[in-house]
SEGU-248512 format. One record per atom (N, C-alpha, C): residue number from 1; chain; x, y, z; residue in one letter. Coordinates in steps of 0.1 Angstrom, whole numbers, plus 5000, padded with zeros to 4 digits. Layout:
<mardrens>
MARDREN,seq,mol,xx,yy,zz,type
MARDREN,NUM,A,X,Y,Z,A
...
</mardrens>
This chain:
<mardrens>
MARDREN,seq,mol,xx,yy,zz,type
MARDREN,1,A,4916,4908,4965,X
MARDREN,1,A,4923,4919,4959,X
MARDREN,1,A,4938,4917,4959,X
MARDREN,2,A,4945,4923,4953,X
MARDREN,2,A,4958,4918,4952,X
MARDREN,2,A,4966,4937,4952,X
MARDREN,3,A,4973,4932,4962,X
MARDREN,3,A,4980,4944,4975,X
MARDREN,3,A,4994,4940,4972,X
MARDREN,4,A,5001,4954,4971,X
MARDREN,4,A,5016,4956,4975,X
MARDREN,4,A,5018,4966,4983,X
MARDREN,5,A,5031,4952,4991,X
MARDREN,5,A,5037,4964,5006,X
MARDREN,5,A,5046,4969,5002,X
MARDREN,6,A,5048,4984,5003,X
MARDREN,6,A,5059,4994,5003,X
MARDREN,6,A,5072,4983,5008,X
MARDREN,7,A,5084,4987,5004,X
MARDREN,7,A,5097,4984,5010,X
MARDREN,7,A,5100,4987,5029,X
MARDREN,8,A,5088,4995,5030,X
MARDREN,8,A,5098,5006,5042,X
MARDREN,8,A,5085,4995,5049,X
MARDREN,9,A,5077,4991,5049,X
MARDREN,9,A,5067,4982,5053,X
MARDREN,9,A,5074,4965,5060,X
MARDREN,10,A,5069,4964,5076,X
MARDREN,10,A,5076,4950,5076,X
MARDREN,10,A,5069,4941,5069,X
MARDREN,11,A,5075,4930,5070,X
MARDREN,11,A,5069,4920,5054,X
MARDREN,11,A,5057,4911,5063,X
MARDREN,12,A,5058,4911,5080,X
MARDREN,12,A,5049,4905,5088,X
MARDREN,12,A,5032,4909,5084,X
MARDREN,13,A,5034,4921,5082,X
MARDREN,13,A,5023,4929,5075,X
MARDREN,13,A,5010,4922,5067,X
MARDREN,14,A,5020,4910,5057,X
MARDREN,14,A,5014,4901,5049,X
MARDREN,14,A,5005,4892,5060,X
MARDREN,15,A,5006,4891,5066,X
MARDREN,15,A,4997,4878,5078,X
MARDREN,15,A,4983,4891,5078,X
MARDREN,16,A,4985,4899,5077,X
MARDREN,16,A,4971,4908,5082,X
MARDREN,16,A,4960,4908,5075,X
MARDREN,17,A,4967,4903,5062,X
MARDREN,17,A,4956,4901,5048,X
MARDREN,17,A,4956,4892,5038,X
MARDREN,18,A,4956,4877,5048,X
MARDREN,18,A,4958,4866,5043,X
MARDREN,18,A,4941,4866,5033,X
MARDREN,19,A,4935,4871,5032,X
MARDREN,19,A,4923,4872,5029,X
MARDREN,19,A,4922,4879,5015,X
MARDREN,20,A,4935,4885,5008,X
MARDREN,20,A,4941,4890,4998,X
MARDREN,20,A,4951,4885,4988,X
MARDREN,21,A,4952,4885,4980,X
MARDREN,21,A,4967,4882,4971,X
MARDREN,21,A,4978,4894,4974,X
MARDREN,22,A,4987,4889,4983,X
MARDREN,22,A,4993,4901,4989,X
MARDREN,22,A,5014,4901,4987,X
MARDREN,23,A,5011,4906,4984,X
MARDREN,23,A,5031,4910,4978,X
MARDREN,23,A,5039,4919,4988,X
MARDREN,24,A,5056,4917,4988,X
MARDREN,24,A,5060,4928,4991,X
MARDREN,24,A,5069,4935,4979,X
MARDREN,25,A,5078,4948,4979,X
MARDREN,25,A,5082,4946,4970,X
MARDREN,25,A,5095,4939,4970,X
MARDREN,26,A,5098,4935,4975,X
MARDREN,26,A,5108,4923,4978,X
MARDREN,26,A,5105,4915,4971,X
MARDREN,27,A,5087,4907,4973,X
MARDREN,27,A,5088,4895,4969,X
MARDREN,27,A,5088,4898,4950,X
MARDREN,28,A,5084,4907,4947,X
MARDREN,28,A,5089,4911,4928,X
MARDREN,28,A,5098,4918,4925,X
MARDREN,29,A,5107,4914,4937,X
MARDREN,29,A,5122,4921,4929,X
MARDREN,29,A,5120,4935,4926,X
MARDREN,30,A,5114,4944,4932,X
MARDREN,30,A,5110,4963,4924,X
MARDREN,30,A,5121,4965,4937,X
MARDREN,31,A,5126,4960,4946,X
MARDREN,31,A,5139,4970,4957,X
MARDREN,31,A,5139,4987,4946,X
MARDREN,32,A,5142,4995,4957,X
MARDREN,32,A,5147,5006,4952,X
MARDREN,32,A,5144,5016,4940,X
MARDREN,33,A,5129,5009,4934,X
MARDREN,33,A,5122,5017,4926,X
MARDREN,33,A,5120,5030,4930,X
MARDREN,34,A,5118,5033,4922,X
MARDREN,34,A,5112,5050,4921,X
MARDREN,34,A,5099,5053,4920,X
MARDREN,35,A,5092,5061,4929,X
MARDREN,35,A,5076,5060,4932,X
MARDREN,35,A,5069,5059,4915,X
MARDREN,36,A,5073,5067,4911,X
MARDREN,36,A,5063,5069,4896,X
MARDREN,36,A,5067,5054,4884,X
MARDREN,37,A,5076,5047,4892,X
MARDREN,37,A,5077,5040,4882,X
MARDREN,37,A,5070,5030,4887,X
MARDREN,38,A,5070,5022,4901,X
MARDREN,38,A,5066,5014,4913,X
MARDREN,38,A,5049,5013,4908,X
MARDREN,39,A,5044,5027,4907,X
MARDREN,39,A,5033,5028,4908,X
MARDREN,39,A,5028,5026,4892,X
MARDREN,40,A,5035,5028,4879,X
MARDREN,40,A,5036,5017,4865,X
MARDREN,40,A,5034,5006,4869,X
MARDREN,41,A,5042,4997,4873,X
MARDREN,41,A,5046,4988,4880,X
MARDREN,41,A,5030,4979,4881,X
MARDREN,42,A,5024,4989,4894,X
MARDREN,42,A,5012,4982,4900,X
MARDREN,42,A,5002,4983,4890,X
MARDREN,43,A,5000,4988,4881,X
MARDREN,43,A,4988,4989,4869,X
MARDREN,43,A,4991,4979,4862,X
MARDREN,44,A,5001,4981,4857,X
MARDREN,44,A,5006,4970,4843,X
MARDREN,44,A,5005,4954,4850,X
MARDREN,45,A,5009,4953,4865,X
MARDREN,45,A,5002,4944,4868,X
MARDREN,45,A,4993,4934,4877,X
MARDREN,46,A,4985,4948,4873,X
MARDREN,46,A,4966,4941,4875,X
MARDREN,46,A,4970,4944,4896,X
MARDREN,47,A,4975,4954,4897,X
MARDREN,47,A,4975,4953,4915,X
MARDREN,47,A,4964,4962,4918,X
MARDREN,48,A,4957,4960,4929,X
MARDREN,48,A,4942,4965,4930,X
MARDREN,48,A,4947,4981,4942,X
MARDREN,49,A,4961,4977,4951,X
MARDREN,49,A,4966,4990,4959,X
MARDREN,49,A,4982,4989,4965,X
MARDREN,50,A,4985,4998,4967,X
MARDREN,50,A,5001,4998,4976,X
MARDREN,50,A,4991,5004,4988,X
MARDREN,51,A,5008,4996,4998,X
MARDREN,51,A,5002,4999,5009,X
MARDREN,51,A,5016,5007,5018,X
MARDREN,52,A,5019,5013,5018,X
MARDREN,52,A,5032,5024,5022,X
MARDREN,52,A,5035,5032,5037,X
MARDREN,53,A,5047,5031,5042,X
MARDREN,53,A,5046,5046,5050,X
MARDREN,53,A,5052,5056,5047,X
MARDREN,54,A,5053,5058,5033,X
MARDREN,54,A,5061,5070,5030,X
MARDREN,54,A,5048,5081,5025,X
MARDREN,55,A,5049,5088,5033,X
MARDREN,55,A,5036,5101,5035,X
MARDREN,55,A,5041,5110,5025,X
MARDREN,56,A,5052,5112,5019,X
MARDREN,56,A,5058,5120,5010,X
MARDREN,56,A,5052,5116,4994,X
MARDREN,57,A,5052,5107,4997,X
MARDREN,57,A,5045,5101,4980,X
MARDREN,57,A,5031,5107,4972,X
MARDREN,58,A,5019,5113,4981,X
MARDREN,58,A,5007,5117,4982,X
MARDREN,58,A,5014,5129,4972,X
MARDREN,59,A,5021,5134,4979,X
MARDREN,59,A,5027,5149,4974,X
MARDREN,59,A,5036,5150,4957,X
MARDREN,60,A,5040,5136,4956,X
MARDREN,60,A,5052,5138,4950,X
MARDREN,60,A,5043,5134,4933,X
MARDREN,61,A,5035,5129,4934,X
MARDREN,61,A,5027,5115,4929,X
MARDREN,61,A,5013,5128,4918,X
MARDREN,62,A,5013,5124,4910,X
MARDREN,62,A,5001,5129,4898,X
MARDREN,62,A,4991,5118,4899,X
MARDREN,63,A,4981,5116,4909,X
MARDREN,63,A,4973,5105,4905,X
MARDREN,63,A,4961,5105,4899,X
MARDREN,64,A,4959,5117,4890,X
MARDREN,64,A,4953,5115,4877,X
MARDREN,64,A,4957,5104,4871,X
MARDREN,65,A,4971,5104,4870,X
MARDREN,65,A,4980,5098,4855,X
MARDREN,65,A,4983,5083,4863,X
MARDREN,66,A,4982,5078,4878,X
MARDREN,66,A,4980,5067,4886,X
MARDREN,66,A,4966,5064,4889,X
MARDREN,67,A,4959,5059,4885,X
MARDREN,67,A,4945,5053,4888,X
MARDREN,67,A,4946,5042,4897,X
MARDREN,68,A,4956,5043,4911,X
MARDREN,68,A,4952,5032,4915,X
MARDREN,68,A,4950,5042,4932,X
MARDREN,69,A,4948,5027,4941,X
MARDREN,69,A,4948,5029,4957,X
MARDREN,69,A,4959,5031,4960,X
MARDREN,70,A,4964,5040,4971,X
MARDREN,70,A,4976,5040,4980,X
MARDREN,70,A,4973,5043,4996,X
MARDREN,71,A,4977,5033,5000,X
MARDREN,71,A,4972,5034,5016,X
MARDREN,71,A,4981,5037,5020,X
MARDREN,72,A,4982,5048,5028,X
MARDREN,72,A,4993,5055,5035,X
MARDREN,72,A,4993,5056,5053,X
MARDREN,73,A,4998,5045,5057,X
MARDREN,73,A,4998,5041,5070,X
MARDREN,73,A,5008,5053,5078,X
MARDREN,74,A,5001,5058,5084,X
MARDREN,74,A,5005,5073,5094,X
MARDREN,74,A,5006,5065,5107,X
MARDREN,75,A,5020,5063,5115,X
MARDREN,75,A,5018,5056,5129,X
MARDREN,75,A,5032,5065,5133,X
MARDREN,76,A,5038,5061,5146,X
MARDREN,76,A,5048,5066,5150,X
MARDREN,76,A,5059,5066,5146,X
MARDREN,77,A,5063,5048,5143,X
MARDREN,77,A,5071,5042,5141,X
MARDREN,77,A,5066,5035,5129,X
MARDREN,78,A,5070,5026,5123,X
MARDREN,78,A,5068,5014,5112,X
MARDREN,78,A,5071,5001,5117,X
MARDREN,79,A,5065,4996,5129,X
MARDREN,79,A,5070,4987,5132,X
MARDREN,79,A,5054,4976,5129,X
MARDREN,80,A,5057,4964,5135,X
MARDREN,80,A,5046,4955,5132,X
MARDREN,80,A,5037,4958,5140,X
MARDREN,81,A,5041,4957,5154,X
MARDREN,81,A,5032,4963,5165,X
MARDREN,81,A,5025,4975,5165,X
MARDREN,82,A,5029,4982,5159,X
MARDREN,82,A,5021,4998,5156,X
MARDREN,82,A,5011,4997,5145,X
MARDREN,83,A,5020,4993,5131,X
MARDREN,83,A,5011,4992,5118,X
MARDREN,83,A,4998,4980,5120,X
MARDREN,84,A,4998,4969,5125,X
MARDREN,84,A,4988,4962,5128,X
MARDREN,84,A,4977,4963,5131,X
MARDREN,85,A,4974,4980,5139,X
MARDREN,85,A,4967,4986,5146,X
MARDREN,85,A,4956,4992,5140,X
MARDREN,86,A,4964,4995,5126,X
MARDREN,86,A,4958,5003,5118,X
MARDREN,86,A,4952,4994,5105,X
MARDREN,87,A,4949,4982,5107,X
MARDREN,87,A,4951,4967,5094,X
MARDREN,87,A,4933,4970,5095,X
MARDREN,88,A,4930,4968,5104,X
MARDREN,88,A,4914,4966,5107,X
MARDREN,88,A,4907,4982,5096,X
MARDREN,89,A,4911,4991,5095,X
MARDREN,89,A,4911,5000,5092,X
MARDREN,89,A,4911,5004,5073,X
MARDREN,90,A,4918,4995,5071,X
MARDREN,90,A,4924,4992,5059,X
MARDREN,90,A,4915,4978,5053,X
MARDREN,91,A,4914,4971,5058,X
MARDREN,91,A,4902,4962,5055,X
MARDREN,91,A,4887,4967,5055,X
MARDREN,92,A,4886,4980,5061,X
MARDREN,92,A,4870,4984,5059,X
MARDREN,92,A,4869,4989,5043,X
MARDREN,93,A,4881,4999,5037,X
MARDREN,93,A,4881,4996,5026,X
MARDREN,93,A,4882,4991,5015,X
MARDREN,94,A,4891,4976,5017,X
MARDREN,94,A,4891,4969,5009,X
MARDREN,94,A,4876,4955,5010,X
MARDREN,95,A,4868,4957,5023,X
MARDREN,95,A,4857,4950,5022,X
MARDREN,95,A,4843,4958,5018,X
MARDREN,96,A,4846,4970,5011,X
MARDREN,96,A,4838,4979,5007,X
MARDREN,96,A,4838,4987,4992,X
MARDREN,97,A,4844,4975,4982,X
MARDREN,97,A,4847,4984,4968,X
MARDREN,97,A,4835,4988,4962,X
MARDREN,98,A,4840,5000,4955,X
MARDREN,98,A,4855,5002,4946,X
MARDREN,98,A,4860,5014,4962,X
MARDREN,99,A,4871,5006,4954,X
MARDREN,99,A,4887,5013,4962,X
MARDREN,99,A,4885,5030,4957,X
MARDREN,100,A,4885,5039,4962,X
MARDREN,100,A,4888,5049,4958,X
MARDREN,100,A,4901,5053,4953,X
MARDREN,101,A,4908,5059,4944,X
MARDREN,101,A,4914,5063,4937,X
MARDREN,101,A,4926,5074,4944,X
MARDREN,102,A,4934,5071,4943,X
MARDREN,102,A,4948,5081,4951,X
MARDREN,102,A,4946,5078,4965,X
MARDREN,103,A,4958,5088,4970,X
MARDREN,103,A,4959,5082,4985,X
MARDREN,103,A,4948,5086,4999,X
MARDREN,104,A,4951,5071,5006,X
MARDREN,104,A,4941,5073,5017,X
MARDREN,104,A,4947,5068,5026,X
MARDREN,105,A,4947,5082,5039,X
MARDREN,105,A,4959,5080,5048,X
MARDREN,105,A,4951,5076,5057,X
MARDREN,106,A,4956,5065,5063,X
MARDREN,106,A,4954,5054,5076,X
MARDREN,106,A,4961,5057,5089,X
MARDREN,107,A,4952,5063,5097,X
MARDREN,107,A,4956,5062,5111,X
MARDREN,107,A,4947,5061,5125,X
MARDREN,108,A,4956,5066,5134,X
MARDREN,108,A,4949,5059,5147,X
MARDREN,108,A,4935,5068,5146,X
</mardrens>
């Protein structure tokens, strides 16, 4: 499947789903997009989910009008050590498609 990590996401993250075609937005130049466009972005090209800690986006976001996955990692902090915790979690639904559609928040 081919995955993008949120900005606010550490990029170490990518080691968790070597098993993936996996992006940050770093690595496509999107820095500083704007959710509704970010999430244009992932359709137009061919991305299967984002993977986020911004829990605000579920809210902000029409995902009728977005047909894709958004994993929304719920932890303390956003650190590597925390979010890793929650990776195993996130692999049961990506080793179980179809992806369900809008967000699905990941936590402990």
């Amino acid at each position: 499947m081919k995955l993008l990590l949120d900005e606010n996401l550490p990029k170490k993250l990518k080691l968790d789903f070597s098993d993936h075609e996996v992006y940050t937005v770093r690595d496509k130049y999107w820095n500083g997009i704007k959710n509704g466009e970010l999430l244009k972005l992932l359709l137009e090209n061919s991305f299967d989910a984002l993977l986020t800690f911004d829990k605000n986006l579920q809210y902000q976001q029409n995902f009728s009008k977005y047909t894709i996955t958004v994993f929304v990692l719920t932890a303390t902090v956003n650190t590597y050590s925390e979010l890793t915790m929650l990776t195993p979690k996130v692999k049961t639904y990506l080793d179980t498609p179809p992806l369900p559609t809008g967000p699905v928040i990941i936590s402990k």
